[in-house]
N, C-alpha and C positions, 0 to 999 in steps of 0.2 A: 255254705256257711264257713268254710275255710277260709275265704277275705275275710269275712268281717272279722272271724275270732284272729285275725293276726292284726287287725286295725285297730280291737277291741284292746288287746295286750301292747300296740304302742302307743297309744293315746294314755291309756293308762299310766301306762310307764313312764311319759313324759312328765305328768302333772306331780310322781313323786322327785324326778330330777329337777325339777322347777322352786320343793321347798329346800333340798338338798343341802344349800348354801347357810341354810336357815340354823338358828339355836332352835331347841323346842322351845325358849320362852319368846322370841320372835314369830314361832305358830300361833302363839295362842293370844295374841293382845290383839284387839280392837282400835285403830285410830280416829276412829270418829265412824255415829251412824249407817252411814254411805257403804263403809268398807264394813269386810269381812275376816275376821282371823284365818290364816292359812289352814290352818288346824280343821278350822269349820269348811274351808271351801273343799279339801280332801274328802272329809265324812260327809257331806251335801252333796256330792258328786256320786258318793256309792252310796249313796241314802237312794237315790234317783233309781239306779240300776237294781235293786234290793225290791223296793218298793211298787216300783211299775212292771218288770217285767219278773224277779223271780218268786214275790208273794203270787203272780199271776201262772205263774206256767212250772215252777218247780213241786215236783211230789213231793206231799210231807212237810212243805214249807215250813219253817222256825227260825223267826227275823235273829238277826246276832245278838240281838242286845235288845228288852222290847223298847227301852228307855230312847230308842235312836228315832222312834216314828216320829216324834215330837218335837226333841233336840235339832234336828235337823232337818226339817222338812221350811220350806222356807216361805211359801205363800199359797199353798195348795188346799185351797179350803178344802176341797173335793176329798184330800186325803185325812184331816183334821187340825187337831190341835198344833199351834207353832209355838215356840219358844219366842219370846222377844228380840225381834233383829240387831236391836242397840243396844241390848245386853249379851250377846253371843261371844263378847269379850270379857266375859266373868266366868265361863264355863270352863275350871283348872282342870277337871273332869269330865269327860274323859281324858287320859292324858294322849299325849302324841303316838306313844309306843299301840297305846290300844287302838287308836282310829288306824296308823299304818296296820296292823293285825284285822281291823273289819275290811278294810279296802283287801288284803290280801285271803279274806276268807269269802268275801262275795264275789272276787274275781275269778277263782278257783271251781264256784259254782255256777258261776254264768257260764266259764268255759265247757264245762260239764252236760252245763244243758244244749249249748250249740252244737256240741259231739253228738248230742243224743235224739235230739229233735230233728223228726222223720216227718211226718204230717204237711204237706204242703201248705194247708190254709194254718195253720200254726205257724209253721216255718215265714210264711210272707210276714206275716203280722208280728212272731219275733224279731224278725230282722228291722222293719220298720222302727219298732220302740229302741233298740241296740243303736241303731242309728241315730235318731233322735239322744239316745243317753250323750252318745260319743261327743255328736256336737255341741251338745250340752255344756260336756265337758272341757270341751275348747274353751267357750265361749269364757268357762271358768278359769282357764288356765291365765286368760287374756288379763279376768280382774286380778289374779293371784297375782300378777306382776305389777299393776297397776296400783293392789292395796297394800303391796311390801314398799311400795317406792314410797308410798305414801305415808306408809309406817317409819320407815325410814329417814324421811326428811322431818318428823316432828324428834327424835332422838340428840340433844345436844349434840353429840359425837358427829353428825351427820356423816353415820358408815354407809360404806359403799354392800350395794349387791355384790357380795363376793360368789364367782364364778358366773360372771351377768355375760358370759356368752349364749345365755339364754335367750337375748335379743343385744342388737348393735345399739342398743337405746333409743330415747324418743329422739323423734327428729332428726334419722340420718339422712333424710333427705339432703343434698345441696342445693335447696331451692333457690337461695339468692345466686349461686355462682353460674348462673345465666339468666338473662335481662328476659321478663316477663311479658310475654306476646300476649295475642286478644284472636281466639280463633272466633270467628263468626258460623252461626247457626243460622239459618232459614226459619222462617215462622211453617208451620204444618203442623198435620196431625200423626204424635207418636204413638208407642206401643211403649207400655210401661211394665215390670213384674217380670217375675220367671219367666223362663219358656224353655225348653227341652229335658232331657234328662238331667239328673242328677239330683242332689238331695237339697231342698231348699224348705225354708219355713213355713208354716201357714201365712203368716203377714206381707208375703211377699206373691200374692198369688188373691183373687184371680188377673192375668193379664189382660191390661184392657189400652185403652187409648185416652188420648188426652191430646188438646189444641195447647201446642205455647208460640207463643209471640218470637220474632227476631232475638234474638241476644250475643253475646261474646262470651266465651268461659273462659276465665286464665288461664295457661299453659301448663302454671305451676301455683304451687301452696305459698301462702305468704312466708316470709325470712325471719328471722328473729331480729336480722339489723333493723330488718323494715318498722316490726311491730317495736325494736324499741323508737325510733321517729316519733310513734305515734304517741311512745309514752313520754318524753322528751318534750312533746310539744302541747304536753298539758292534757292526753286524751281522758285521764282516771278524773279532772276534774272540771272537764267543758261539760254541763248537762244538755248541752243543744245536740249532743252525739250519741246520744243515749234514749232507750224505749223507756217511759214513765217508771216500768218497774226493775226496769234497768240500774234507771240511778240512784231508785229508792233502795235497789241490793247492794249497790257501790259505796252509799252513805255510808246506810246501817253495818255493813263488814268491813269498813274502813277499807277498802279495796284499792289499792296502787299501781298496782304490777302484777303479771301471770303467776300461777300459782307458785313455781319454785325458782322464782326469778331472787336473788339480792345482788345488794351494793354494797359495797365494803366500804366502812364507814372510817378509815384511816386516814391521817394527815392529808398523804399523800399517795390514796388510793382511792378511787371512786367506781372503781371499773367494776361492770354487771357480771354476776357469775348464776350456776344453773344447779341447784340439786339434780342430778340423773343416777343410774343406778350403779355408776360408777362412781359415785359422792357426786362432793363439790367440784363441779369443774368450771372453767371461765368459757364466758356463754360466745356460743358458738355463732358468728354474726350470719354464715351462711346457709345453715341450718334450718328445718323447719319449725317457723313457734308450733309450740305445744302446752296442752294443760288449757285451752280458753273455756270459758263460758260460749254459750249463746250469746247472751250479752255483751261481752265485750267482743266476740267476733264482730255482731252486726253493727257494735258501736266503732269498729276497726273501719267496718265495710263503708262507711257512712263519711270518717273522714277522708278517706280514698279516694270519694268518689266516685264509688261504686255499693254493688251489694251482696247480699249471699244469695245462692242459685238457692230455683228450689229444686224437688227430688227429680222430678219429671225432665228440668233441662241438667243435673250433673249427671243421670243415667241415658241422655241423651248425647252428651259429646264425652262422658269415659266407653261409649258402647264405638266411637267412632279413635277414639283417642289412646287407648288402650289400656298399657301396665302403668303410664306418669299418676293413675289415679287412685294406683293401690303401693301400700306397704310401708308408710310414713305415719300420716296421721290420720284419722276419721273427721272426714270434714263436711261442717254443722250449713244445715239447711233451711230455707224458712219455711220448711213443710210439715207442719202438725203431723204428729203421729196418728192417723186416723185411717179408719178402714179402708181399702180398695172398694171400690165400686161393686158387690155382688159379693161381698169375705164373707167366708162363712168359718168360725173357728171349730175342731179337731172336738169331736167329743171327750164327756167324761174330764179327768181331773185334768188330763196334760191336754184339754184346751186352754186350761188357762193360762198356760205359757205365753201367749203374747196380747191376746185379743183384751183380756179383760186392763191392759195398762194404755189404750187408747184413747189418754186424756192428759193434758198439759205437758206434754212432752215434744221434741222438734229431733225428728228425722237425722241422720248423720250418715254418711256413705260413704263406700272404700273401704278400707281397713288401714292398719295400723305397723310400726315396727313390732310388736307386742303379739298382733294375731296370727294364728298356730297356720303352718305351710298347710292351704289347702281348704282355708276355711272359708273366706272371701269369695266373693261371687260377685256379680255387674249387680243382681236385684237387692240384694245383701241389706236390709233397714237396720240399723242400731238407732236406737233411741237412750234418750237423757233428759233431763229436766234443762230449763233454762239457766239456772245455775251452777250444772254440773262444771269442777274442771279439776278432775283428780285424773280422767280418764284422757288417754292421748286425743286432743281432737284439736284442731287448727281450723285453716281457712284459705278455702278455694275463692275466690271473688267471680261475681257474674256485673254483666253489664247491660242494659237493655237494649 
């Protein structure tokens, strides 16, 4: 129990250096639906650890606050009542000081119980849910960065993440500053999903096999020069490049350009610059785009020339290709978010962690500049809606 309680207290520790930077009144707003106040993602993170493992295994249990089962619980029918997701930016209460204070009184008692817990079959099965919290917790740290930027770029001032050595920002890849090869795959049958040790999710399991066809995977993630080409040459308003409900989302949202893309609209300035969470800076041409939709990735793929991999052939040549396919951007798949062949989801409430959102969403692999050292894996699914682009995600291209 010794690893885990020292992984337990840096994981921990990280997610408060992460709001650091922050005002408390930048904890606590809401920038649209989607996102979550910082404030909220702290207290949902030891909402988690509180509620799954020490209402379960600590003597005498006495939650911090009862008001926090509710408040903060975020889709866990199993546990009960939620608070409204798109109101969780009305909550001025609790303030910042008290949710740091819950996070540092439930950490206190988990560490407590890991000291204390002797019991082998206890012990397995704590450590299992500790784990699960922890990555939990990653996974929340990835959006805390992703909902500050995003908070961020709606703020007249367009301020910078101060202290944004938290990550090199979106898109430090130098994708365009080498010319883009086409490695070729063989047609055969793969093996898809986890396989050996370590800790991985339910959704990514059981491994099975799957037939894909001959294809090519790009080398590298498209450029930001590239994708402006694309916008340059009309792509936000050709509907021949677009899935039906593609361009019906490009209409209706008035949709131009990636999400923190502008143009300076001076005499004698026209040039593209990038909200990142360093502010405003002038967009980087050999860079990785970032921020797309599905939509517009497959609408990207489409005038290329190409198109988006699915899951099956990007974990088939990053398993031969290597590290080029992690630590940039999360790049969108045409692979529905749907069961593995034989999935069975984790009983009780934290099955519902992944299984039950197995419907209108598409597949994304790799990871990202944003996601926490260690959290990424080859079988790794992130999922999104088709019009998600607040979260780092770009584009791999495949070719048949």
């Amino acid at each position: 129990m010794h690893h885990l309680a020292e992984a337990f207290a840096r994981v921990r520790a990280r997610s408060c250096q992460l709001v650091q930077p922050l005002s408390a009144e930048d904890c606590c707003v809401q920038s649209m639906p989607d996102a979550s106040p910082a404030k909220w993602h702290l207290a949902h993170t030891t909402w988690f650890f509180e509620t799954f493992i020490l209402e379960r295994f600590e003597a005498c249990f006495q939650p911090f606050h009862p008001a926090f089962r509710v408040l903060f619980n975020s889709y866990y029918e199993g546990v009960g009542e939620q608070h409204p997701r798109a109101q969780r930016g009305l909550m001025t209460r609790p303030a910042l000081a008290e949710v740091l204070a819950y996070r540092q009184n439930v950490d206190q008692r988990l560490q407590a119980l890991l000291a204390q817990v002797q019991a082998p079959d206890i012990a397995g099965e704590l450590a299992m849910l500790v784990e699960l919290g922890l990555q939990h917790e990653q996974q929340h740290q990835e959006l805390l960065l992703t909902d500050i930027k995003h908070l961020l770029s709606m703020n007249p001032l367009l301020p910078p993440y101060l202290g944004s050595d938290a990550m090199a920002d979106a898109g430090q890849g130098q994708a365009g500053a080498r010319a883009m090869q086409w490695q070729p795959f063989a047609a055969g049958i793969v093996e898809v999903g986890h396989d050996g040790p370590g800790f991985f999710f339910d959704n990514e399991t059981p491994r099975h096999r799957q037939f894909v066809e001959p294809f090519c995977m790009a080398s590298r993630l498209v450029s930001n020069g590239e994708y402006l080409a694309f916008v340059d040459d009309g792509g936000y308003s050709n509907p021949l490049l677009w899935l039906a409900a593609g361009w019906e989302w490009v209409v209706q949202q008035k949709i131009t350009r990636p999400l923190y893309w502008q143009q300076a609209q001076a005499q004698f300035d026209s040039a593209w610059r990038e909200f990142t969470l360093h502010g405003l800076q002038p967009l980087a041409m050999h860079e990785a785009v970032t921020h797309l939709s599905f939509f517009e990735a497959e609408a990207y793929a489409r005038w290329a020339g190409a198109r988006l991999p699915t899951e099956a052939e990007w974990e088939t040549a990053a398993a031969a290709q290597g590290e080029d396919y992690f630590g940039v951007a999360w790049q969108w798949t045409t692979s529905s978010y749907a069961p593995y062949p034989g999935y069975v989801a984790l009983p009780g409430a934290v099955g519902e962690y992944n299984g039950k959102f197995m419907v209108n969403q598409y597949v994304l692999r790799g990871s990202s500049a944003a996601t926490p050292h260690g959290h990424a894996r080859l079988s790794y699914r992130n999922f999104f809606p088709a019009t998600a682009r607040w979260q780092l995600s770009g584009i791999r291209l495949a070719r048949s």
